[in-house]
Backbone atoms as SQL, in Angstrom:
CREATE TABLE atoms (id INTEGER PRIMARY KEY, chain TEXT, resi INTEGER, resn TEXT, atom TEXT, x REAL, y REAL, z REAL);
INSERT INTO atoms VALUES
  (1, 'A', 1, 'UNK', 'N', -3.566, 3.252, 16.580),
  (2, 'A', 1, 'UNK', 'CA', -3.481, 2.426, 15.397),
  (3, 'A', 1, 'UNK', 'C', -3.555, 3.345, 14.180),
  (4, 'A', 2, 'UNK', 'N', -2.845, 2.315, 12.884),
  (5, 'A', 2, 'UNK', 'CA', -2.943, 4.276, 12.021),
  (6, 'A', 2, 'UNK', 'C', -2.685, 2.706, 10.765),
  (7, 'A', 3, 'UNK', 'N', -3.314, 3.541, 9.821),
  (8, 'A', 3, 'UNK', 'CA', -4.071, 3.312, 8.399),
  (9, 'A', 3, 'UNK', 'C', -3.218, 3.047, 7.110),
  (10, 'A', 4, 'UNK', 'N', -3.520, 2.538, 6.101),
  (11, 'A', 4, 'UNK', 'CA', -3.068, 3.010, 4.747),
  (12, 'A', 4, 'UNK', 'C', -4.432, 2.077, 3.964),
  (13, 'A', 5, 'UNK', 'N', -5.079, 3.183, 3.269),
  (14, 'A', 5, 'UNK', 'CA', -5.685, 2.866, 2.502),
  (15, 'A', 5, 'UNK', 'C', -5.525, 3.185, 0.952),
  (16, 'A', 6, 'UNK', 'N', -5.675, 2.293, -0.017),
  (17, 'A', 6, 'UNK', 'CA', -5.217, 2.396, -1.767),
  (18, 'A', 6, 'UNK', 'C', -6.512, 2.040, -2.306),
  (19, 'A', 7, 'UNK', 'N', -7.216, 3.124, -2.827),
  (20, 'A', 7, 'UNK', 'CA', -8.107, 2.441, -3.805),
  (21, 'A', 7, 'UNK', 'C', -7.855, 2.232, -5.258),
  (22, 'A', 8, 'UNK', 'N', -8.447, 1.756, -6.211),
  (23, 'A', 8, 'UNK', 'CA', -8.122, 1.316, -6.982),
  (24, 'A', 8, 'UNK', 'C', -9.222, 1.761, -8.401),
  (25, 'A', 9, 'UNK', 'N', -9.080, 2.485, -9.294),
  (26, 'A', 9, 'UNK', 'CA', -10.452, 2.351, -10.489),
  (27, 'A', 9, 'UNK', 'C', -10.859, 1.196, -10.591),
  (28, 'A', 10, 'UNK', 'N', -9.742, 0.491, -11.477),
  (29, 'A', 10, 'UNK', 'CA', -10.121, -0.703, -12.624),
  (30, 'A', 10, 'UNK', 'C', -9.770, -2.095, -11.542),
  (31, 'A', 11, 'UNK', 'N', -10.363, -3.299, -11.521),
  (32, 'A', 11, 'UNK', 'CA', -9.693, -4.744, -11.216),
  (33, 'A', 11, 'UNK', 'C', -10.172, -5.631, -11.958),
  (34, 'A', 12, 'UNK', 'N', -9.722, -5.806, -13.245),
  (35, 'A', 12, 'UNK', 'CA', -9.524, -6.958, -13.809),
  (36, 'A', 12, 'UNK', 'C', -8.900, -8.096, -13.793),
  (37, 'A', 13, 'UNK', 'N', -9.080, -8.471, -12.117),
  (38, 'A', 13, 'UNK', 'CA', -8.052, -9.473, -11.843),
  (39, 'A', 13, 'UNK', 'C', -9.213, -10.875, -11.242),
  (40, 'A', 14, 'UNK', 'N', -8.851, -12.158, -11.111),
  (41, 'A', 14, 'UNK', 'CA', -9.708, -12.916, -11.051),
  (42, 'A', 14, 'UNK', 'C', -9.467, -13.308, -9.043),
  (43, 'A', 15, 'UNK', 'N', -10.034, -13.624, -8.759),
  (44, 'A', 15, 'UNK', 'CA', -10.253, -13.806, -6.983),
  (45, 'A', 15, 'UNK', 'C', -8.933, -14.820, -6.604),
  (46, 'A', 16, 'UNK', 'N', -8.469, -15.524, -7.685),
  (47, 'A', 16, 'UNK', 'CA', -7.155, -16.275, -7.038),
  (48, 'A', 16, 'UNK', 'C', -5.742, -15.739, -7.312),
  (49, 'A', 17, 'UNK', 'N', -6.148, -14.761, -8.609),
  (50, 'A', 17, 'UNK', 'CA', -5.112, -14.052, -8.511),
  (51, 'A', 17, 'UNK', 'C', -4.414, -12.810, -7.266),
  (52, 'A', 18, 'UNK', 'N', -5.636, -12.219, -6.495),
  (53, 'A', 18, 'UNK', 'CA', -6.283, -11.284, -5.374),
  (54, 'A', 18, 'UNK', 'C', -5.266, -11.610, -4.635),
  (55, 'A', 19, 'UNK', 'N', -5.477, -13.410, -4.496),
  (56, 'A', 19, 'UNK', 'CA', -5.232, -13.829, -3.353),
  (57, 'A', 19, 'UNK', 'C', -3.867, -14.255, -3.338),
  (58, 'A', 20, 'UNK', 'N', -2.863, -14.579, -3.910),
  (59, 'A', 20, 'UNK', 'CA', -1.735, -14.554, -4.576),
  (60, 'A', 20, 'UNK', 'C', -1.045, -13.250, -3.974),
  (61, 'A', 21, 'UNK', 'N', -1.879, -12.192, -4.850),
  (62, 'A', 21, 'UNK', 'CA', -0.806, -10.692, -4.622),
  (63, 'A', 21, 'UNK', 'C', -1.015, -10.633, -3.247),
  (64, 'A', 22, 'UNK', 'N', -2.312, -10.731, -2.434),
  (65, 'A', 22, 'UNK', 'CA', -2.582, -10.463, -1.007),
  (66, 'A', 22, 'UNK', 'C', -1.612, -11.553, -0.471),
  (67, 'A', 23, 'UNK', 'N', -1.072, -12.318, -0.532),
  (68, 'A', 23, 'UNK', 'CA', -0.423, -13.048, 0.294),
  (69, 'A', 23, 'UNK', 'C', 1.089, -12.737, -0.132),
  (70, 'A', 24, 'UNK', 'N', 1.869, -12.124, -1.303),
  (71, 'A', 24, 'UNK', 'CA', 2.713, -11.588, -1.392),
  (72, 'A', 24, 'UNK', 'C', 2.673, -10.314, -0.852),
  (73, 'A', 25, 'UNK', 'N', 1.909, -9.656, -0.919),
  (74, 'A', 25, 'UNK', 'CA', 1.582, -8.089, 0.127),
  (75, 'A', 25, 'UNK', 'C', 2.065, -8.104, 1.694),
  (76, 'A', 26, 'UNK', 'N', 1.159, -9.340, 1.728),
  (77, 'A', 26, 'UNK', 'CA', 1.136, -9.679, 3.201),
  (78, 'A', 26, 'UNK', 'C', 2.971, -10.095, 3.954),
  (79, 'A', 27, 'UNK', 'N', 3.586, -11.174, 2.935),
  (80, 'A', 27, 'UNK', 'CA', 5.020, -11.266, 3.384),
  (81, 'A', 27, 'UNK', 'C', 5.817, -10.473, 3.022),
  (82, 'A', 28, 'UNK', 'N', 5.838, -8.795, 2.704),
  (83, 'A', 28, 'UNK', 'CA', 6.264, -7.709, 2.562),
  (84, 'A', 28, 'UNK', 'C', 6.257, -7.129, 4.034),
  (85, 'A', 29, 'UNK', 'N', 4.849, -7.070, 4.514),
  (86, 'A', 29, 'UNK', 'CA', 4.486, -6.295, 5.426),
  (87, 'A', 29, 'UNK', 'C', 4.641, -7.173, 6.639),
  (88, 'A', 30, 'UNK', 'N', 5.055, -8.068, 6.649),
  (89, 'A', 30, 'UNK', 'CA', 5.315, -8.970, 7.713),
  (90, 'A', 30, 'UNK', 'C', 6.481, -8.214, 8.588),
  (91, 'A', 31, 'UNK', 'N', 7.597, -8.120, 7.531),
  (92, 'A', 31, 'UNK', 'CA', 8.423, -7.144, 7.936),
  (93, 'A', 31, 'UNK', 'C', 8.587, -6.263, 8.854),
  (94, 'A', 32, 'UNK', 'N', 7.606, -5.509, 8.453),
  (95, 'A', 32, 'UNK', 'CA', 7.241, -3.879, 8.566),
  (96, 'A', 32, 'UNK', 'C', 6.721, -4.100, 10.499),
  (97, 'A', 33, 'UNK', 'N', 7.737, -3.606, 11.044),
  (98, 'A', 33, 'UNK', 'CA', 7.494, -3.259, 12.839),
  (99, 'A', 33, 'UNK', 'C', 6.286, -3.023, 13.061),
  (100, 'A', 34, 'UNK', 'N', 5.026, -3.320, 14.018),
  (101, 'A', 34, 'UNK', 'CA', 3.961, -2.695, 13.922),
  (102, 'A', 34, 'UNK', 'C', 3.040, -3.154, 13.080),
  (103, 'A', 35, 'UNK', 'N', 3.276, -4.128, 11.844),
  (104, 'A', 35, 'UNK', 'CA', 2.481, -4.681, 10.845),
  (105, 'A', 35, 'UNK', 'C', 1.287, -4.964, 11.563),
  (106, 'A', 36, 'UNK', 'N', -0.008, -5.286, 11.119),
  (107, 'A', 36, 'UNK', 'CA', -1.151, -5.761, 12.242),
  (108, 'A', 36, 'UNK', 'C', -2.112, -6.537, 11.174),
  (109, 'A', 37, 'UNK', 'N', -2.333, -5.990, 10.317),
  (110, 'A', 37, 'UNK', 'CA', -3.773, -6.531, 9.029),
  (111, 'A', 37, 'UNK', 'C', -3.328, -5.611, 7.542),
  (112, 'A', 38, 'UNK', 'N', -3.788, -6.698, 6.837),
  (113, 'A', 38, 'UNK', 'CA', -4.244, -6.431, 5.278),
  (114, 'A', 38, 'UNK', 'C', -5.355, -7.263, 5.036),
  (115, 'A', 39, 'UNK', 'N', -6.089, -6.426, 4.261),
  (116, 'A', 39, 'UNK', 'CA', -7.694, -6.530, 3.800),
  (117, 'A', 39, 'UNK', 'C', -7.511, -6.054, 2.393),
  (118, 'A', 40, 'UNK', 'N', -7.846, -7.196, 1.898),
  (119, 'A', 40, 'UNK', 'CA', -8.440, -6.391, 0.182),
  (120, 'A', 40, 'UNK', 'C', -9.721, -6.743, -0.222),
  (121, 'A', 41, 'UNK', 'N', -10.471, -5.913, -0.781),
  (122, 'A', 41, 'UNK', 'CA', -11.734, -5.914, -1.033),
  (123, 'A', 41, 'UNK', 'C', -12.096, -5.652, -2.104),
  (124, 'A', 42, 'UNK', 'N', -12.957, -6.147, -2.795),
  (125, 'A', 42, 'UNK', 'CA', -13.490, -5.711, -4.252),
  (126, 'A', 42, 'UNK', 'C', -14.769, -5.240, -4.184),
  (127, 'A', 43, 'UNK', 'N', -15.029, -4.534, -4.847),
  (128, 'A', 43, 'UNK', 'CA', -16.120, -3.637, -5.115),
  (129, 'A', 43, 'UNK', 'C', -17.070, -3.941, -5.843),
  (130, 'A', 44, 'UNK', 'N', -18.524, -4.066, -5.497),
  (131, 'A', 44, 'UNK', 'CA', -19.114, -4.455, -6.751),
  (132, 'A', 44, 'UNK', 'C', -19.255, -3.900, -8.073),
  (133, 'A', 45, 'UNK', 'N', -18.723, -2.355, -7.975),
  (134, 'A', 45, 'UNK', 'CA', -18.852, -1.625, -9.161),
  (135, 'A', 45, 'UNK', 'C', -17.357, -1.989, -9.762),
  (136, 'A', 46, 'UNK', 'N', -16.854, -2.767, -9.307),
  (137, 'A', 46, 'UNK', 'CA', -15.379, -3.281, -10.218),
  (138, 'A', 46, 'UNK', 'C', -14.428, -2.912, -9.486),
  (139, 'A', 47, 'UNK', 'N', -14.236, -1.933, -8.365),
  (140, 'A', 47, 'UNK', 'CA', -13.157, -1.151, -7.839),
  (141, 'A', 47, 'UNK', 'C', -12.329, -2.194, -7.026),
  (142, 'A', 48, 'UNK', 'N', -11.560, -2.284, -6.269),
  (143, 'A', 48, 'UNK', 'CA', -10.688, -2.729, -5.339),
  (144, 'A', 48, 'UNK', 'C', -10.126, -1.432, -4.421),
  (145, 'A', 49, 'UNK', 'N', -9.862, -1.881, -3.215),
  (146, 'A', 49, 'UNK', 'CA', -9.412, -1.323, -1.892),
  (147, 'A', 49, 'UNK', 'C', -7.979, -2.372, -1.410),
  (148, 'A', 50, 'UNK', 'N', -7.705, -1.676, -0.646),
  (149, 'A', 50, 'UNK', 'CA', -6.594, -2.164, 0.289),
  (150, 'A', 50, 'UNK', 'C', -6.660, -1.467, 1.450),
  (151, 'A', 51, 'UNK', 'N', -6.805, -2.151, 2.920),
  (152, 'A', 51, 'UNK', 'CA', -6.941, -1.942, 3.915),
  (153, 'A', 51, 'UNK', 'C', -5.698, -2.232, 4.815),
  (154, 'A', 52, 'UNK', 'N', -4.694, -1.365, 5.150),
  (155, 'A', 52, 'UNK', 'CA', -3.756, -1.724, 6.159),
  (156, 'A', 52, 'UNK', 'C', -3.638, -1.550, 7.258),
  (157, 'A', 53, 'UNK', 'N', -3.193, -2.207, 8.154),
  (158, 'A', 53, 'UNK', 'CA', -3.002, -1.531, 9.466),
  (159, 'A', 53, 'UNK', 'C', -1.878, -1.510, 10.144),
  (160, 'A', 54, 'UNK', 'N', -1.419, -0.929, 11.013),
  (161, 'A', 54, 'UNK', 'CA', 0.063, -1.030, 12.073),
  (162, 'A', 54, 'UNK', 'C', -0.418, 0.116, 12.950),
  (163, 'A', 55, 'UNK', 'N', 0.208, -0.614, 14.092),
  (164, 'A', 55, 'UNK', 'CA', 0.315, -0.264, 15.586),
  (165, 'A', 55, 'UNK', 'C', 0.480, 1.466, 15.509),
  (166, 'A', 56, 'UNK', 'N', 1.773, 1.918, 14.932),
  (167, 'A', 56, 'UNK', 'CA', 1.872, 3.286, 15.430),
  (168, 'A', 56, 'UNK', 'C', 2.627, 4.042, 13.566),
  (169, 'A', 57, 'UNK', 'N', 2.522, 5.146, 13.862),
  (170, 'A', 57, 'UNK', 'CA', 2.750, 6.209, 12.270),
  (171, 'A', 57, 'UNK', 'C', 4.172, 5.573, 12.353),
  (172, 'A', 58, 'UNK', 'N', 4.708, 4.900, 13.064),
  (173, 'A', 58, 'UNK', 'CA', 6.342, 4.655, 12.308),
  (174, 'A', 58, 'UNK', 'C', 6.239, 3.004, 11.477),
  (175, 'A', 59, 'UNK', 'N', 5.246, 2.344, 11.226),
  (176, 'A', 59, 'UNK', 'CA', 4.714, 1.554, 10.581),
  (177, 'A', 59, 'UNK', 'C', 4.252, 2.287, 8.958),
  (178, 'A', 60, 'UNK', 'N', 3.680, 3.145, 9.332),
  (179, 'A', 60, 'UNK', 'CA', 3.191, 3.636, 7.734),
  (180, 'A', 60, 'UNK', 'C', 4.172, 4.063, 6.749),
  (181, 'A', 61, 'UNK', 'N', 4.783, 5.050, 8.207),
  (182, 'A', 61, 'UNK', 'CA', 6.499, 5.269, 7.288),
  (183, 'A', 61, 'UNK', 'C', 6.557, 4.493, 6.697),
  (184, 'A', 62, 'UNK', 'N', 7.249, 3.493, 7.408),
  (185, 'A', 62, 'UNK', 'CA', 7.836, 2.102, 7.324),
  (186, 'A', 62, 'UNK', 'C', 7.455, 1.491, 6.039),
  (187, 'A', 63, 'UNK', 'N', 5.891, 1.710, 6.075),
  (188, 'A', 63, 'UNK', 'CA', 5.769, 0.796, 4.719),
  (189, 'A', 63, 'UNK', 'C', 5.564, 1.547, 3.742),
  (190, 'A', 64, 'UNK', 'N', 5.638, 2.575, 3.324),
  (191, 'A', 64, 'UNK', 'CA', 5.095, 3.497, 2.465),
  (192, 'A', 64, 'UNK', 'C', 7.062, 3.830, 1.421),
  (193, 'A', 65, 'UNK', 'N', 7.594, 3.590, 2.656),
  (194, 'A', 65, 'UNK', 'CA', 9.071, 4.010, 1.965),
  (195, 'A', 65, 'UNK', 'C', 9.560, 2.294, 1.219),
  (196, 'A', 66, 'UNK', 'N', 8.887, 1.451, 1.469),
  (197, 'A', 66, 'UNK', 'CA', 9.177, -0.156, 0.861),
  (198, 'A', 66, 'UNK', 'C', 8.683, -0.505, -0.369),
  (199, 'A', 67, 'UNK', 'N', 9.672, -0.629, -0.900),
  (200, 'A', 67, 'UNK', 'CA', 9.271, -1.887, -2.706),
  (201, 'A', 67, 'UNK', 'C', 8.701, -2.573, -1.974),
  (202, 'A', 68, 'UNK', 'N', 7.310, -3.325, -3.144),
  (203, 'A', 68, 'UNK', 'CA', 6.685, -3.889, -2.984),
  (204, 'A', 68, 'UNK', 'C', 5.286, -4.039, -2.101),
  (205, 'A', 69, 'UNK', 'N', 5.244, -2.341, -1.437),
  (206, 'A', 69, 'UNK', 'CA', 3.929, -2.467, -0.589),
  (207, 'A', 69, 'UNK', 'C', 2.598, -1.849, -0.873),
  (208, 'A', 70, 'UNK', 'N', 2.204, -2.192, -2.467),
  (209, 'A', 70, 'UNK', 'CA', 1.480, -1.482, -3.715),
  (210, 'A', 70, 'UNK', 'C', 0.891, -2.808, -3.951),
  (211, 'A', 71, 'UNK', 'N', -0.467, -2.980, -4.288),
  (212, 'A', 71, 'UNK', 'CA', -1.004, -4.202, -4.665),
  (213, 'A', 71, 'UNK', 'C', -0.657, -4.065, -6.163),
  (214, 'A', 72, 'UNK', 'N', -0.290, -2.848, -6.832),
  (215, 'A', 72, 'UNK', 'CA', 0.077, -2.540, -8.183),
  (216, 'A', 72, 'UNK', 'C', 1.766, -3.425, -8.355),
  (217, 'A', 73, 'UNK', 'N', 2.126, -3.055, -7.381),
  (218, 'A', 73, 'UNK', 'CA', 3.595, -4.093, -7.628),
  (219, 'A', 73, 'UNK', 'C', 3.296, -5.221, -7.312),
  (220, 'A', 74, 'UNK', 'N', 2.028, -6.491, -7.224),
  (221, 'A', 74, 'UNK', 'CA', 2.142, -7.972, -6.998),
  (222, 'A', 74, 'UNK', 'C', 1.209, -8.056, -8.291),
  (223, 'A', 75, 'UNK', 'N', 0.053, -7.176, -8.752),
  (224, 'A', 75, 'UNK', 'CA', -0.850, -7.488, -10.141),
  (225, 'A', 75, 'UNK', 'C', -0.040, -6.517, -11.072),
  (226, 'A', 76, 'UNK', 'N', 0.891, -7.186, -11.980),
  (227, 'A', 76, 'UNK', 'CA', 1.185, -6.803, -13.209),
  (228, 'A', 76, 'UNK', 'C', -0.058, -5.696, -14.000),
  (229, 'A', 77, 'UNK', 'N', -1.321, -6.189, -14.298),
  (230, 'A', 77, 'UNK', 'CA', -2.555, -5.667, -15.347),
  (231, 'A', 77, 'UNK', 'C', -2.870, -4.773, -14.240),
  (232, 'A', 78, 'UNK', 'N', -3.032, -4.495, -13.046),
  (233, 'A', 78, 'UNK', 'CA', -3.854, -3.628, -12.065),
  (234, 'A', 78, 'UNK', 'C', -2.966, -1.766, -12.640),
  (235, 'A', 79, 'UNK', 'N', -4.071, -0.798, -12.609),
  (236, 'A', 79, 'UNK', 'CA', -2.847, 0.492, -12.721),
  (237, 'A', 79, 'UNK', 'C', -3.416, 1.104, -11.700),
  (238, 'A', 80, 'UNK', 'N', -2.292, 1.772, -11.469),
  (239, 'A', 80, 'UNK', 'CA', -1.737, 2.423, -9.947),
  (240, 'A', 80, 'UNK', 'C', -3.213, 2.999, -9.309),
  (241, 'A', 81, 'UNK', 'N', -2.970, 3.165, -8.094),
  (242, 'A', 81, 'UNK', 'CA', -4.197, 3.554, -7.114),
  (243, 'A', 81, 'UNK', 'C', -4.522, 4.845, -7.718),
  (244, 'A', 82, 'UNK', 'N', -5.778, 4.960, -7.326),
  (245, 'A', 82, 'UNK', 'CA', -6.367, 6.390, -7.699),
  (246, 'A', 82, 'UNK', 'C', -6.555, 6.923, -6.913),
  (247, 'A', 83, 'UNK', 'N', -5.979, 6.565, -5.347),
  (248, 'A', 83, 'UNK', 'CA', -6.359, 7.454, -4.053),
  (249, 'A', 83, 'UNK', 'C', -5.586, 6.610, -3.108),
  (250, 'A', 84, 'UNK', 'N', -4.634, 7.436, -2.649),
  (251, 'A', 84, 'UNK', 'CA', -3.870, 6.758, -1.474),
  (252, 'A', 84, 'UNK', 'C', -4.075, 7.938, -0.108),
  (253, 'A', 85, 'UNK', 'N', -4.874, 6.569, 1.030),
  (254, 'A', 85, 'UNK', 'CA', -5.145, 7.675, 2.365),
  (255, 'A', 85, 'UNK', 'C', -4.715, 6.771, 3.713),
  (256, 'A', 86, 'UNK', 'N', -3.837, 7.998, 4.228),
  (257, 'A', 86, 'UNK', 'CA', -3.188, 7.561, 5.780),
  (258, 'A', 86, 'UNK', 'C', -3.925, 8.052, 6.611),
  (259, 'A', 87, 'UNK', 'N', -3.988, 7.643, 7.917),
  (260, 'A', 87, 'UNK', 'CA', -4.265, 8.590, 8.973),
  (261, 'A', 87, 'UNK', 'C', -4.241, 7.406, 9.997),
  (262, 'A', 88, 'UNK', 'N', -4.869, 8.340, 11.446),
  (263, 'A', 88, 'UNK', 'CA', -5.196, 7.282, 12.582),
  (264, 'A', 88, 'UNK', 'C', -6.730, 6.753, 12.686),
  (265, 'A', 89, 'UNK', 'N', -6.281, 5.624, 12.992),
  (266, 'A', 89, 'UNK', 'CA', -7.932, 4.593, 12.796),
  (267, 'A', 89, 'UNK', 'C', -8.280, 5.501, 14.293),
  (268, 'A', 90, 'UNK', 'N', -9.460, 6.096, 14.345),
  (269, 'A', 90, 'UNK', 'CA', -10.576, 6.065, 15.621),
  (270, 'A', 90, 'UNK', 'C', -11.570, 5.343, 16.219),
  (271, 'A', 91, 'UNK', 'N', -11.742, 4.732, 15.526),
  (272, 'A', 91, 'UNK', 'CA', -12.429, 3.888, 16.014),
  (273, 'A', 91, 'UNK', 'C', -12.444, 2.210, 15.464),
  (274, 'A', 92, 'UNK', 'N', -12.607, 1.460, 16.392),
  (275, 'A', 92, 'UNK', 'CA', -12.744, -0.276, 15.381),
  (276, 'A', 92, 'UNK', 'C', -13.815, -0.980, 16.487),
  (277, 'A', 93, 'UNK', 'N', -14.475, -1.951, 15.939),
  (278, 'A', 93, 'UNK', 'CA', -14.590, -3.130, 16.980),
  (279, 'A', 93, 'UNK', 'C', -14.754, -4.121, 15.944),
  (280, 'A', 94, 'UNK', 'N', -14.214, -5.157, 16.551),
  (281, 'A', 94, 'UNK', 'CA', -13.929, -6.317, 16.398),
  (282, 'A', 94, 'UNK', 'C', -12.555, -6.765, 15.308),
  (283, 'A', 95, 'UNK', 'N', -12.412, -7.655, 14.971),
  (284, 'A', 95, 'UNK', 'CA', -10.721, -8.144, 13.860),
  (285, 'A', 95, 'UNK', 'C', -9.805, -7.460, 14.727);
């Protein structure tokens, strides 16, 4: 299983808006061969995350080369990630 994680500085966005872009995120990546989970999370210090997942590295490709698979391209006010990290998940339990 293999990763894409986006964090984020600033989220000045309100929890229904979140949920809006996460569900436009989500029918992007629906697409995407291998798609498996998106998770977004907010931070209590203000930050936001994005948690992705797919089956195998031709998924990350996959989504990394696609308009629209940036929570920055569904929140207009959000600016761009301040840390974008791939790799293979080692470990999980449970979801």
């Amino acid at each position: 299983m293999q990763a894409i994680i986006q964090r984020f500085d600033a989220a000045g966005c309100s929890s229904d808006e979140l949920v809006r872009a996460g569900r436009r995120l989500a029918n992007v990546l629906d697409h995407v061969h291998g798609f498996m989970s998106c998770v977004i999370v907010r931070a209590q210090g203000g930050g936001l995350a994005t948690v992705t997942l797919f089956e195998e590295p031709a998924g990350v490709r996959a989504a990394q080369g696609l308009s629209g698979t940036s929570l920055v391209e569904h929140l207009p006010g959000l600016i761009g990630p301040a840390e974008v990290t791939t790799g293979e998940v080692v470990f999980q339990r449970g979801l």
